[in-house]
C-alpha positions in Angstrom: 67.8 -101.1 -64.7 67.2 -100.8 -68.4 69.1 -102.7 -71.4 68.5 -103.1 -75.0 68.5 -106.7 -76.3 67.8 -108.6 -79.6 65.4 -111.1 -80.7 67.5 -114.1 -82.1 65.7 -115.2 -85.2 65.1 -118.5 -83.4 62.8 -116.2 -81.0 65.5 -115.9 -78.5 66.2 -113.3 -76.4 69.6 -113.1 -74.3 69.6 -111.6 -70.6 72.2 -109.6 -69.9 75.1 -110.9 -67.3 73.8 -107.5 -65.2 70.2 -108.4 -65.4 71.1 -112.0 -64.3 72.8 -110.9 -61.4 70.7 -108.6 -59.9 67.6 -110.9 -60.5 69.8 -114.2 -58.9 69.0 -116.4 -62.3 71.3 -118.7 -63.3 71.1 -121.5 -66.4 68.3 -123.7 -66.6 66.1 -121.3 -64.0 61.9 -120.8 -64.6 60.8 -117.8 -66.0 57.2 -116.7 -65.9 56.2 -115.0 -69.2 53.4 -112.8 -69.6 52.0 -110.1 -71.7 50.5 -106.8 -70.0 49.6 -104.1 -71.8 51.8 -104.9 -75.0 54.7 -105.5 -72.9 56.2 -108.5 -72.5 56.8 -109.4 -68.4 59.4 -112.0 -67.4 59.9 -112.5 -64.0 61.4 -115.6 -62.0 59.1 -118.5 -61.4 58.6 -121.8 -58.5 58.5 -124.7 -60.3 57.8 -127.8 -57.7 58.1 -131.5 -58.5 55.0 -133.3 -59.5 54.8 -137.0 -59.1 52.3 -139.6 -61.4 51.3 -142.2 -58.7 51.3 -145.5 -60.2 48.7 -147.5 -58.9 51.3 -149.6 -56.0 52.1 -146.2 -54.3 48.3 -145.2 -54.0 48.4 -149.1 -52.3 51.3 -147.9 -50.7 49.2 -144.8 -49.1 46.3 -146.4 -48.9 47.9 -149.2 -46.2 49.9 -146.3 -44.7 46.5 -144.7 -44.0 44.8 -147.9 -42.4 44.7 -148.3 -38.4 44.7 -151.5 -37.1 42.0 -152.7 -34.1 44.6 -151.7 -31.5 45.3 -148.3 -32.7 41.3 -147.9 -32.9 40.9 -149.1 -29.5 43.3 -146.3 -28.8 42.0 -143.4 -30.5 38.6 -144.4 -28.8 40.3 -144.0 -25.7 42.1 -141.3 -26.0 38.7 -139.2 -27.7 36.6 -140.7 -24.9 34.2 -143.0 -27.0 
């Protein structure tokens, strides 16, 4: 599928409603932008959730993590040792 389109004199560009649709994109989705061989490539993009641990949630895992002397005794058990 081939369109035309203009650059916006902001730097925008506009998909067309047809493009949109056949790619699935809706407002607000990722794009990956790239340029190969003097063409500019959009395709969609997977953008996942990053979280900044503060330091009481690495406490948080760090306890999580932690066996107590019962739950050692068991693993020892259960491994043979």
């Amino acid at each position: 599928m081939k369109t035309i389109t203009q650059l916006s004199p902001r730097g925008q560009v506009t998909l067309p409603a047809a493009i949109r649709k056949a790619l699935g994109l809706k407002a607000g989705d990722a794009l990956l932008l790239r340029v190969e061989e003097g063409r500019v490539v959009l395709e969609p993009a997977r953008v996942l959730p990053v979280e900044a641990y503060t330091e009481e949630r690495i406490r948080e895992f760090t306890q999580a993590a932690e066996a107590s002397e019962e739950e050692l005794a068991a693993f020892r058990r259960a491994w043979g040792l």
